[in-house]
Structure formats: structure tokens, C-alpha cells
LONUTI-822293 format. One record per atom (N, C-alpha, C, O): residue number from 1; residue in one letter; atom name; x, y negated, z negated. Coordinates in pm, 1 decimal. Example, Ala and Ser with C-alpha at 12.3 -4.5 7.8 and 13.67 -1.06 7.14 Angstrom:
2
+-----+-----+------+----------+----------+----------+
!   n ! res ! atom !       xx !       yy !       zz !
+-----+-----+------+----------+----------+----------+
!   1 !   a !    N !   1319.0 !    569.0 !   -780.0 !
!   1 !   a !   CA !   1230.0 !    450.0 !   -780.0 !
!   1 !   a !    C !   1320.0 !    330.0 !   -780.0 !
!   1 !   a !    O !   1423.6 !    331.9 !   -846.5 !
!   2 !   s !    N !   1285.0 !    225.0 !   -708.0 !
!   2 !   s !   CA !   1367.0 !    106.0 !   -714.0 !
!   2 !   s !    C !   1290.0 !     -3.0 !   -787.0 !
!   2 !   s !    O !   1340.9 !   -113.8 !   -803.9 !
+-----+-----+------+----------+----------+----------+
***
This chain:
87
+-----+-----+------+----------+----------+----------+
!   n ! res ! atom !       xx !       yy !       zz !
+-----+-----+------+----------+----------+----------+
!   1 !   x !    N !  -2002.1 !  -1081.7 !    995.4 !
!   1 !   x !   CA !  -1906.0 !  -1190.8 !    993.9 !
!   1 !   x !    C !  -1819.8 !  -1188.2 !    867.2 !
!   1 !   x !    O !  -1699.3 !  -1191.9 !    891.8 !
!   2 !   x !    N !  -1851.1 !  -1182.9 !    743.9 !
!   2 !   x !   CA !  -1827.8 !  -1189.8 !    665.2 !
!   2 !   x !    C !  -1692.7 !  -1011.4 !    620.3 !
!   2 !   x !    O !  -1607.4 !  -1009.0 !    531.6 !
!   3 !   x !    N !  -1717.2 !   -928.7 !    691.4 !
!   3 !   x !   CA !  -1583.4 !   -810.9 !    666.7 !
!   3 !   x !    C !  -1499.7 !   -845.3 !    767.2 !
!   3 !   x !    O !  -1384.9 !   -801.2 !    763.5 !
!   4 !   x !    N !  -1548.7 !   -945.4 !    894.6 !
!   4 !   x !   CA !  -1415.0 !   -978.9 !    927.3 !
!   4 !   x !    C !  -1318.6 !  -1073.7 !    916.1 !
!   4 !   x !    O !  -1199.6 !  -1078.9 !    947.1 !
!   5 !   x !    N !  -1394.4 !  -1145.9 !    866.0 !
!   5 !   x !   CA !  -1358.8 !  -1276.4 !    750.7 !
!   5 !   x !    C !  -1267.9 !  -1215.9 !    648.5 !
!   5 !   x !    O !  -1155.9 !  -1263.1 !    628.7 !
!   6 !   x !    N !  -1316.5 !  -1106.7 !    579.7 !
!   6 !   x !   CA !  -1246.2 !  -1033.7 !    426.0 !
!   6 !   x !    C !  -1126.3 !   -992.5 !    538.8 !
!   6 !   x !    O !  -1011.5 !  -1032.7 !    519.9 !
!   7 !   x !    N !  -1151.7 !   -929.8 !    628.3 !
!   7 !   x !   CA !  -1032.0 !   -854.3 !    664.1 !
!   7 !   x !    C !   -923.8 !   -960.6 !    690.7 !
!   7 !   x !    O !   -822.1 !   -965.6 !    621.5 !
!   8 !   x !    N !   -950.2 !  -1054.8 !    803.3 !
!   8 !   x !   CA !   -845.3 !  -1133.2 !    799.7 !
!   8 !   x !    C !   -737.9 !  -1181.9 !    697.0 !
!   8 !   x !    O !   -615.6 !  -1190.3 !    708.7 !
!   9 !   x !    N !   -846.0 !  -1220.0 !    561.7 !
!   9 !   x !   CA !   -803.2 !  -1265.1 !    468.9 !
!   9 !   x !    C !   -677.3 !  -1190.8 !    389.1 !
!   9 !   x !    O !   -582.6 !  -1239.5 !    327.2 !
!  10 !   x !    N !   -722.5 !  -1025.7 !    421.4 !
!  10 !   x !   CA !   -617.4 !   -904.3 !    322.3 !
!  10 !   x !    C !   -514.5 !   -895.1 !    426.7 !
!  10 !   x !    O !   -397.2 !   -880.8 !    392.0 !
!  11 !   x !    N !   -545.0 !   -901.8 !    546.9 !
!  11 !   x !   CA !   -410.3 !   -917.0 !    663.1 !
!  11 !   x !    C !   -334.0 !  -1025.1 !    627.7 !
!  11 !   x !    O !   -215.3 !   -993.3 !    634.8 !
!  12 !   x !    N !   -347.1 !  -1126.4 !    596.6 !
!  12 !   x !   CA !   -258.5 !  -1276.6 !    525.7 !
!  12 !   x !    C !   -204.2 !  -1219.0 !    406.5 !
!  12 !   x !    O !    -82.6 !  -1212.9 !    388.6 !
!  13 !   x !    N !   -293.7 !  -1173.6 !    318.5 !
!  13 !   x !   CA !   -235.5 !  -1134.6 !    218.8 !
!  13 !   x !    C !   -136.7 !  -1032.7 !    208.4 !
!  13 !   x !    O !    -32.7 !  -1046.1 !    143.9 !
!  14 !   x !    N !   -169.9 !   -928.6 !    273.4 !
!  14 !   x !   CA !    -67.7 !   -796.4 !    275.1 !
!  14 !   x !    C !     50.4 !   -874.2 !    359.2 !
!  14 !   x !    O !    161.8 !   -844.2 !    316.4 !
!  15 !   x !    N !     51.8 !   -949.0 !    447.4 !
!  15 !   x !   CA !    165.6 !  -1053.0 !    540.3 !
!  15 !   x !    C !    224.9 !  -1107.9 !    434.9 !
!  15 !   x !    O !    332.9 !  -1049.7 !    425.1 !
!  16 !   x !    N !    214.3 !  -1193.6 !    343.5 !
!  16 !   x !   CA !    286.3 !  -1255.1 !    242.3 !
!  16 !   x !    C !    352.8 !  -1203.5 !    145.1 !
!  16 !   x !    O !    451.8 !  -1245.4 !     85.2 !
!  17 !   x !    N !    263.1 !  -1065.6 !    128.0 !
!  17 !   x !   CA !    358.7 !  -1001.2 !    -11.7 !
!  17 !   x !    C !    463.7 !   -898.0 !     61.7 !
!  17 !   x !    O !    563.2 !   -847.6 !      9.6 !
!  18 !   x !    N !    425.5 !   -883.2 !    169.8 !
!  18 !   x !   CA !    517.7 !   -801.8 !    264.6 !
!  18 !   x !    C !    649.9 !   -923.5 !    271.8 !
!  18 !   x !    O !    759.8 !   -876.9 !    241.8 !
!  19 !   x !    N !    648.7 !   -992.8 !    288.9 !
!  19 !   x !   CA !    763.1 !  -1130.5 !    332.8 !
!  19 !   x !    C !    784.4 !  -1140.2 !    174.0 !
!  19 !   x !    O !    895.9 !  -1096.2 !    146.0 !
!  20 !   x !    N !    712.3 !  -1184.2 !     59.3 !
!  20 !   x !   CA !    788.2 !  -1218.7 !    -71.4 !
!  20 !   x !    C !    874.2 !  -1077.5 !    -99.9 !
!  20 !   x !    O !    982.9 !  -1085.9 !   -157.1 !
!  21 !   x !    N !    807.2 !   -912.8 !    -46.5 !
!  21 !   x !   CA !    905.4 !   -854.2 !   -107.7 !
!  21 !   x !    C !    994.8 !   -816.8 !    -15.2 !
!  21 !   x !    O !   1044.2 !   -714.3 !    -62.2 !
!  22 !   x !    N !   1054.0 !   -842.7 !    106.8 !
!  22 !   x !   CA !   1136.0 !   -866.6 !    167.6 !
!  22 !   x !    C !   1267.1 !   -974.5 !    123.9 !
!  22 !   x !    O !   1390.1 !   -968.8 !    124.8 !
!  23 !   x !    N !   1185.1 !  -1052.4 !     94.4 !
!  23 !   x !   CA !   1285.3 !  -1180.6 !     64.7 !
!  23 !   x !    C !   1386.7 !  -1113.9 !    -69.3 !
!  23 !   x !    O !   1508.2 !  -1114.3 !    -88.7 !
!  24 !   x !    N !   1264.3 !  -1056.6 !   -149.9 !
!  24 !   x !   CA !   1353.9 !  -1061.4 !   -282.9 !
!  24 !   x !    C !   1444.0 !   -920.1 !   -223.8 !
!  24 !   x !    O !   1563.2 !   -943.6 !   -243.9 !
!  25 !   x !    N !   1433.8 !   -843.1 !   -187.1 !
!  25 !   x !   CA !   1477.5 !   -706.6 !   -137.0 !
!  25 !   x !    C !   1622.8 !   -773.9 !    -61.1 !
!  25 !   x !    O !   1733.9 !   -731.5 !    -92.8 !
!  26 !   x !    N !   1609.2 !   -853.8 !     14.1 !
!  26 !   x !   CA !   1714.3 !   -935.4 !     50.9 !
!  26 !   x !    C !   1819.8 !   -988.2 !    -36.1 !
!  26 !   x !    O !   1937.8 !  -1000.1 !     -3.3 !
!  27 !   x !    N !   1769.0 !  -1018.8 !   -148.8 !
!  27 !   x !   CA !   1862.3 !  -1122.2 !   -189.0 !
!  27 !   x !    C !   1894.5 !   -984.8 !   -308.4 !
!  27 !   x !    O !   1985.8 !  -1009.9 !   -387.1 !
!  28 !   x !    N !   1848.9 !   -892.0 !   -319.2 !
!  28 !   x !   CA !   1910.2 !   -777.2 !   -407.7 !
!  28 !   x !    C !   1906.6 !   -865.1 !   -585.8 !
!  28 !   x !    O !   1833.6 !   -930.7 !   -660.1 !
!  29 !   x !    N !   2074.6 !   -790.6 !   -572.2 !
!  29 !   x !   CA !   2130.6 !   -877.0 !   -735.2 !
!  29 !   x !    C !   2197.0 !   -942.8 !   -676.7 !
!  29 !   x !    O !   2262.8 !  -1002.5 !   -762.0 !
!  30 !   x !    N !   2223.7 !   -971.7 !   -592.1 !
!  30 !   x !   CA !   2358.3 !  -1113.1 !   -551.3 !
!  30 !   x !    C !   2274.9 !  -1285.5 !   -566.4 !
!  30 !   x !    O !   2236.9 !  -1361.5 !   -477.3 !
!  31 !   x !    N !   2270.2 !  -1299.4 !   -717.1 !
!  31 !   x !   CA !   2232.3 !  -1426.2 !   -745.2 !
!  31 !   x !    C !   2326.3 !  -1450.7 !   -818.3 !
!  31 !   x !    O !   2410.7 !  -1373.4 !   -863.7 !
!  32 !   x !    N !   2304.2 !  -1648.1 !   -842.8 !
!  32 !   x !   CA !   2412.0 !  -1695.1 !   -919.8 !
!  32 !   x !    C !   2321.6 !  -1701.4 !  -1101.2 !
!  32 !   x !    O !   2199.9 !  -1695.9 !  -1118.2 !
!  33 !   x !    N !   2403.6 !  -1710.9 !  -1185.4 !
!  33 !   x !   CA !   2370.3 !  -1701.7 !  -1268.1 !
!  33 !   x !    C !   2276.5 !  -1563.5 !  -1373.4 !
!  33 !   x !    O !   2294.0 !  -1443.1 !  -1354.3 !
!  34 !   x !    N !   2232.6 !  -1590.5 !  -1422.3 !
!  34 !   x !   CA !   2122.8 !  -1480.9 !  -1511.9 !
!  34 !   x !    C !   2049.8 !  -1466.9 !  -1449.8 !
!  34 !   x !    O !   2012.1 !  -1372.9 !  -1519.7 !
!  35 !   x !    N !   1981.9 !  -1468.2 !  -1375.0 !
!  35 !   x !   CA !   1857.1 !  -1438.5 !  -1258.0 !
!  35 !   x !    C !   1775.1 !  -1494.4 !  -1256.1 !
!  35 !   x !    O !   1769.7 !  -1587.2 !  -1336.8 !
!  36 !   x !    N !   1665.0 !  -1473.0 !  -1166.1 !
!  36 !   x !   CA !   1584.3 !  -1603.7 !  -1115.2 !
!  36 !   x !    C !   1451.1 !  -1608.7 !  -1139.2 !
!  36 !   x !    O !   1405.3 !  -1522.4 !  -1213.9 !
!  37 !   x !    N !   1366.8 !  -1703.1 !  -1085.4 !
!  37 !   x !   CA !   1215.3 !  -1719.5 !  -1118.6 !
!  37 !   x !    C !   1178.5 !  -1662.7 !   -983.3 !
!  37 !   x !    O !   1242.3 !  -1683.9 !   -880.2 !
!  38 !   x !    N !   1070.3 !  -1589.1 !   -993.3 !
!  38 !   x !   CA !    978.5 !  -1521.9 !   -882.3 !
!  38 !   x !    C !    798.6 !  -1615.1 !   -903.2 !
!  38 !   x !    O !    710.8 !  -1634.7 !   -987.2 !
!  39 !   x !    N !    827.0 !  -1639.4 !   -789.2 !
!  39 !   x !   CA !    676.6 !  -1731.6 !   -749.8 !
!  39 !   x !    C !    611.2 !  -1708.4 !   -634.5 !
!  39 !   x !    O !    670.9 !  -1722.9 !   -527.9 !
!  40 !   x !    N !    453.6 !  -1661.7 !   -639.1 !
!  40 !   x !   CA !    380.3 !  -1613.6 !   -510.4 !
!  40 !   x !    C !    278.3 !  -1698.4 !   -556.7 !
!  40 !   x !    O !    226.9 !  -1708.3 !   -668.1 !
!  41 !   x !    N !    248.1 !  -1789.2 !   -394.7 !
!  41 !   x !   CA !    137.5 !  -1824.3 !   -347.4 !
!  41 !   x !    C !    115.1 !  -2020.5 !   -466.6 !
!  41 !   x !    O !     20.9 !  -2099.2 !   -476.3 !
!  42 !   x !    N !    264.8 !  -2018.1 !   -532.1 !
!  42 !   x !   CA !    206.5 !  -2102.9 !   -624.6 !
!  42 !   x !    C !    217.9 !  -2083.5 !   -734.8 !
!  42 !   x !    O !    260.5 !  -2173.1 !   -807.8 !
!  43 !   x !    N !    188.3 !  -1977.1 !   -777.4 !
!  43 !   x !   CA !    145.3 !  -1937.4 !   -917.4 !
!  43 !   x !    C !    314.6 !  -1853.7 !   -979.2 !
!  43 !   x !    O !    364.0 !  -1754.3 !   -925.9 !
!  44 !   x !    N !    360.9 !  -1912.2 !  -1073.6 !
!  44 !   x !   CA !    473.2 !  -1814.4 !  -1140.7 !
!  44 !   x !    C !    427.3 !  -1716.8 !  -1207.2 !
!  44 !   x !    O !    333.1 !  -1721.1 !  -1286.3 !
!  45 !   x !    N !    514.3 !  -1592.8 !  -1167.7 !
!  45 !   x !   CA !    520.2 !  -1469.0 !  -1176.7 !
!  45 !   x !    C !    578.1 !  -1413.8 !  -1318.2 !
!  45 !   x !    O !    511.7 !  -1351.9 !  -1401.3 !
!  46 !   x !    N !    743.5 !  -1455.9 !  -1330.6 !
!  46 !   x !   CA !    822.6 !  -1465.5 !  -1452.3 !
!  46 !   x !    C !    934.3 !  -1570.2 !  -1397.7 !
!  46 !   x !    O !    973.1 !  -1583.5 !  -1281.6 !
!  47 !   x !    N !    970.7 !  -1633.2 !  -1501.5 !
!  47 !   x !   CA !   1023.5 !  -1733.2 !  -1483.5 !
!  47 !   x !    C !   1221.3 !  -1670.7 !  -1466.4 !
!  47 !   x !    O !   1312.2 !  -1719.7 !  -1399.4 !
!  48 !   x !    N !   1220.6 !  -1567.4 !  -1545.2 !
!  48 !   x !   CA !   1381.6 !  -1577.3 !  -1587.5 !
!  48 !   x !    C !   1373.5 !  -1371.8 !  -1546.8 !
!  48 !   x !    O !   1348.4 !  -1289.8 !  -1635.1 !
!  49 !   x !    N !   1399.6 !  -1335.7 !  -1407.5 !
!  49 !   x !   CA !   1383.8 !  -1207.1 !  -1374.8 !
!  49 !   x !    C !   1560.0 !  -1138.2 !  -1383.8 !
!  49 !   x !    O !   1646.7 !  -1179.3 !  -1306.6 !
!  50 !   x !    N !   1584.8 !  -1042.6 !  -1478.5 !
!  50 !   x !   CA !   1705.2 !  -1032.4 !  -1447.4 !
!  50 !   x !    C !   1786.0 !   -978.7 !  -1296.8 !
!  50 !   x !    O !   1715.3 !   -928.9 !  -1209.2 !
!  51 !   x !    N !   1903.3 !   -989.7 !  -1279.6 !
!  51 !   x !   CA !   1943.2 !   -890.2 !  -1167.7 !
!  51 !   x !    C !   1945.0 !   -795.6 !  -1120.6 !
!  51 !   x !    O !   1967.9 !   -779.3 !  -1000.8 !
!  52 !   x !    N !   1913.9 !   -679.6 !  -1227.0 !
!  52 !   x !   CA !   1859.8 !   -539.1 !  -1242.6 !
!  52 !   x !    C !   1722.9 !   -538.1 !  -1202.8 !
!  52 !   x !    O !   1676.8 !   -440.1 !  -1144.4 !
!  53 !   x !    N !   1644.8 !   -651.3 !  -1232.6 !
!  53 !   x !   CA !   1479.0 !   -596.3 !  -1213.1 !
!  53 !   x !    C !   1450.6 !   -669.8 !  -1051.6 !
!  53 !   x !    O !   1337.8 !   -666.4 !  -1002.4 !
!  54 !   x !    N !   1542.2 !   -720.5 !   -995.4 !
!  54 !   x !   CA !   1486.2 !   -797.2 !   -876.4 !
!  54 !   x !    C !   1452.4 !   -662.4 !   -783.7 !
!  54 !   x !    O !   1346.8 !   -654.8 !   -720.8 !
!  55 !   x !    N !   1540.6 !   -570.3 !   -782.1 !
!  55 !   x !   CA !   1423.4 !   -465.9 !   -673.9 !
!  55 !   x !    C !   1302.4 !   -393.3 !   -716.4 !
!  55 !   x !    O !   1225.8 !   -334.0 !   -640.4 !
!  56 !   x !    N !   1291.3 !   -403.6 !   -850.5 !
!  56 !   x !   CA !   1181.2 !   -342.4 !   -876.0 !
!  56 !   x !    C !   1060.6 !   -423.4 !   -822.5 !
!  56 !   x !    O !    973.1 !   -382.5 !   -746.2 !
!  57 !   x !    N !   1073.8 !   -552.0 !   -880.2 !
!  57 !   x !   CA !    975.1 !   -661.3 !   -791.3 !
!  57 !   x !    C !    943.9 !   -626.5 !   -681.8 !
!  57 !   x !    O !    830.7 !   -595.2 !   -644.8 !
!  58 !   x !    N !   1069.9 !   -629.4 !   -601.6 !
!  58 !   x !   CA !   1050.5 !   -629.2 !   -458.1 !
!  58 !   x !    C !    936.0 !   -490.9 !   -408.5 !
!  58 !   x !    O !    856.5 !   -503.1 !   -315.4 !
!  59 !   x !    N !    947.8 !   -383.9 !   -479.5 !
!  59 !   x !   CA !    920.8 !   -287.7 !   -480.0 !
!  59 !   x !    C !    760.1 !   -301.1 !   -505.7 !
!  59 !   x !    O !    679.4 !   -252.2 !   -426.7 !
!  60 !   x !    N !    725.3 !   -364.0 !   -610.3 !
!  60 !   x !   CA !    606.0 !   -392.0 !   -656.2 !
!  60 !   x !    C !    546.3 !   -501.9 !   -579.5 !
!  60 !   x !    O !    424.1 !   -507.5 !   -593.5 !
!  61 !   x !    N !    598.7 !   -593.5 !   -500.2 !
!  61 !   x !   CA !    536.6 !   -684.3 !   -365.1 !
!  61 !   x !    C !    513.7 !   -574.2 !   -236.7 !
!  61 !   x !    O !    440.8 !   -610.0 !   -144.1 !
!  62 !   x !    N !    573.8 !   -447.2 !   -233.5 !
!  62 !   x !   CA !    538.8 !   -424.3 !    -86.9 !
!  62 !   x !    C !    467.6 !   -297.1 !   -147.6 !
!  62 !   x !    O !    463.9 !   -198.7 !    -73.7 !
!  63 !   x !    N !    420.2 !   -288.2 !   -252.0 !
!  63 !   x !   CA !    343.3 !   -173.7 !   -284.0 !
!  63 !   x !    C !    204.8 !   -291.1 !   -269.7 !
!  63 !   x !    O !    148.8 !   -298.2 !   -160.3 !
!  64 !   x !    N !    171.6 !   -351.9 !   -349.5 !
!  64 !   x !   CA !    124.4 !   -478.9 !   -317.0 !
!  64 !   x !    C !     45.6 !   -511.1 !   -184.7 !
!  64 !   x !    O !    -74.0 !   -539.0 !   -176.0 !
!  65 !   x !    N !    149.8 !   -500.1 !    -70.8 !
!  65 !   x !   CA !    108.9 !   -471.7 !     71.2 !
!  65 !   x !    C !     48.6 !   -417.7 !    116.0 !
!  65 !   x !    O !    -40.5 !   -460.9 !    189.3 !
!  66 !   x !    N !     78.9 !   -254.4 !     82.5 !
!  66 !   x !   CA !     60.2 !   -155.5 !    125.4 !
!  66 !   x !    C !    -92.7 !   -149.6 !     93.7 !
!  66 !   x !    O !   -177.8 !   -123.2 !    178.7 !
!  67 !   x !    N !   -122.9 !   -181.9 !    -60.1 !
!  67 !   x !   CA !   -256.1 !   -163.1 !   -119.6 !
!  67 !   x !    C !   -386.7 !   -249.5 !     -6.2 !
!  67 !   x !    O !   -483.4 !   -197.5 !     49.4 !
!  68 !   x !    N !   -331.3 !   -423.1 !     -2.7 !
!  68 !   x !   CA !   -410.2 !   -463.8 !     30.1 !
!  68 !   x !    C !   -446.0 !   -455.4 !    148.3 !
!  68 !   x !    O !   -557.3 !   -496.4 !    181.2 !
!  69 !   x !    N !   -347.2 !   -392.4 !    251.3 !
!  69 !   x !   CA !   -357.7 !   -321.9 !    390.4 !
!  69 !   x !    C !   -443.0 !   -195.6 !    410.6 !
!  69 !   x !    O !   -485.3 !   -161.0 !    520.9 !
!  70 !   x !    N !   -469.3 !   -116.6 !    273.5 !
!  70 !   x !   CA !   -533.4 !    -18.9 !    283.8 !
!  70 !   x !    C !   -692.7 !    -71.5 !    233.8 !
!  70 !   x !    O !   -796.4 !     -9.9 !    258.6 !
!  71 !   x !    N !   -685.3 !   -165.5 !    178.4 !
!  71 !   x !   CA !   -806.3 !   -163.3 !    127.3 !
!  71 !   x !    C !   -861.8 !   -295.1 !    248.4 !
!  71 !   x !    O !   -974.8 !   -341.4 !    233.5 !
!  72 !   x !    N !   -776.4 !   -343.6 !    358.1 !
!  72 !   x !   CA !   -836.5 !   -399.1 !    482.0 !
!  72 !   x !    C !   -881.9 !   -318.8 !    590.5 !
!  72 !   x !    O !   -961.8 !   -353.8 !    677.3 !
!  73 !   x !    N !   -822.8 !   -203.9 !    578.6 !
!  73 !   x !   CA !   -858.2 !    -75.2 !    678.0 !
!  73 !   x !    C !  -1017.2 !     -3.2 !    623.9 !
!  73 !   x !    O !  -1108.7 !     18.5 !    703.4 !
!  74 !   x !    N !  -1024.8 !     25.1 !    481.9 !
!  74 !   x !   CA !  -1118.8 !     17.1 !    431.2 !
!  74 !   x !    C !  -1273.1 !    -59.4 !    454.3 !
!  74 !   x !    O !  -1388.9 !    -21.4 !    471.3 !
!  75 !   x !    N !  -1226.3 !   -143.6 !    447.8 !
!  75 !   x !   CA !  -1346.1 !   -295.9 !    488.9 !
!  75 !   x !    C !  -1371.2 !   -280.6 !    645.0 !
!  75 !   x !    O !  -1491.1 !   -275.8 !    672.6 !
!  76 !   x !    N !  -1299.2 !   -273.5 !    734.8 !
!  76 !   x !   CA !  -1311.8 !   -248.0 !    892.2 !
!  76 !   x !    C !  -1335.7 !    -99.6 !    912.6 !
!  76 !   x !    O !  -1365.5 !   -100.7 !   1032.0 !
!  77 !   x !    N !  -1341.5 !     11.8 !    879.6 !
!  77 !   x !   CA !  -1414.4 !    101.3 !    898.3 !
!  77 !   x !    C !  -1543.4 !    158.0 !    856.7 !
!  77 !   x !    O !  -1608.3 !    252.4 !    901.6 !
!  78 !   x !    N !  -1571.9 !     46.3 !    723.2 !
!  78 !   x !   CA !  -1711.6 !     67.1 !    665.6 !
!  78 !   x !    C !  -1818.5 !    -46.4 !    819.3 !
!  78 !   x !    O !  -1919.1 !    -32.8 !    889.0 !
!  79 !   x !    N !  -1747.3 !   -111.7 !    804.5 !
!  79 !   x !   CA !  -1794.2 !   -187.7 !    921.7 !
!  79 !   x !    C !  -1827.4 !   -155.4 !   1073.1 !
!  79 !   x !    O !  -1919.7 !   -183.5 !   1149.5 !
!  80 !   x !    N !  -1738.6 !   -101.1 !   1079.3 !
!  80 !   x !   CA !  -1746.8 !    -13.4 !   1236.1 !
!  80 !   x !    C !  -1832.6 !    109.7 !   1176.4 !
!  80 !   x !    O !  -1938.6 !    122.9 !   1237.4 !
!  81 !   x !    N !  -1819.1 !    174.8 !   1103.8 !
!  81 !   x !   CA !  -1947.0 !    292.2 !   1087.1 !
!  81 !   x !    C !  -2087.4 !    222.6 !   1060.4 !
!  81 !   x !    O !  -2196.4 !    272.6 !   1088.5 !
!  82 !   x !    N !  -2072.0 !    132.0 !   1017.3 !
!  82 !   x !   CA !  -2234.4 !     55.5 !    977.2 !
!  82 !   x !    C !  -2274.9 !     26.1 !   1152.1 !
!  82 !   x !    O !  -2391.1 !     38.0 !   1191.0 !
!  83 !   x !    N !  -2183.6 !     -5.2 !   1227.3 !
!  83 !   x !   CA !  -2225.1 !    -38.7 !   1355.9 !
!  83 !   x !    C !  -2250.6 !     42.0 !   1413.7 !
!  83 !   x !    O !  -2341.8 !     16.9 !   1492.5 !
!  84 !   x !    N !  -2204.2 !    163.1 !   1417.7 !
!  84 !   x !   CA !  -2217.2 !    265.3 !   1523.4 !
!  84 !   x !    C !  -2369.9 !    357.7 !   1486.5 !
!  84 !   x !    O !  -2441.4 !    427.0 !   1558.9 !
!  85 !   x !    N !  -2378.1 !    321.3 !   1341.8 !
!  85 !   x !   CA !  -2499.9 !    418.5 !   1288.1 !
!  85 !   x !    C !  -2643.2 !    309.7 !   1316.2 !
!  85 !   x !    O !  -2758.0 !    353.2 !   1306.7 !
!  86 !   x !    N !  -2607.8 !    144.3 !   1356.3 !
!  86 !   x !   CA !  -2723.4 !    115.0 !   1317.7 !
!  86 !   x !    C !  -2718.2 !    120.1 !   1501.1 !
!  86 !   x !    O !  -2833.4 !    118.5 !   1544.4 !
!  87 !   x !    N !  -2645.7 !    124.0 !   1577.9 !
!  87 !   x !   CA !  -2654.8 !    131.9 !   1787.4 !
!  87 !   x !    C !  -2678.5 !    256.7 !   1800.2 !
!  87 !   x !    O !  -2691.8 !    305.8 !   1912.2 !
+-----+-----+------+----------+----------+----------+
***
């Protein structure tokens, strides 16, 4: 119960940072002013990100993704081999 519990949990997660770095990937450098505050889940990130660094972010949210998607694939195949070895 409990790895499919974890898994769900890294599927939400890899879902959100996939969408925060979309969003920012979206909005590029076309902001007003000096650039903006980046905030996930609640918690601030940096408050004052310039226009130059907003794709790197973005870049670093869907790497982000990628990680916690791999390490949910991870958790569900230790799981499915624990099953198949103990049937």
C-alpha cells in the first residue's frame, strides 16, 4: 500500500513542476518590469528572478519532473518485482 501511495504522491509532484515549468517557459522574458517572484507549492523560491534567468528556472522545474517521474517508475518496479518473486 504504502509504494502506491509514494507513487501517486511523485505523479502529483512530477504534474506540478511539469505545469510550474511550463508556465514560466510560457511567459519566457515578456514580463513587466525587472522580473518576477517564482513560488512552488507555497513556499518562495526567489523573490526578484531576472528576465534572463526565467528559462533557466523553467528548465530546472521540468528537470525536476523528469527526476521525480523517474524515481516513481523506480518505486513501482521495485514493487512489481517484490511481487512477482514473492507469487
Amino acid at each position: 500500500m504504502k509504494y502506491w501511495l509514494a507513487s501517486i504522491v511523485l505523479i502529483v509532484i512530477s504534474v506540478l513542476f511539469l505545469q510550474q515549468g511550463m508556465d514560466l517557459w510560457k511567459l519566457g522574458t515578456d514580463v513587466d518590469g525587472d522580473g518576477i517572484g517564482i513560488h512552488f507549492l507555497g513556499f518562495e523560491i526567489n523573490d526578484s528572478v531576472q528576465e534572463a534567468n526565467i528559462p533557466s528556472y523553467a528548465t530546472g522545474f521540468f528537470i525536476a519532473a523528469g527526476l521525480s517521474f523517474v524515481l516513481m517508475l523506480v518505486v513501482v518496479s521495485r514493487k512489481i518485482f517484490k511481487m512477482s518473486r514473492a507469487g
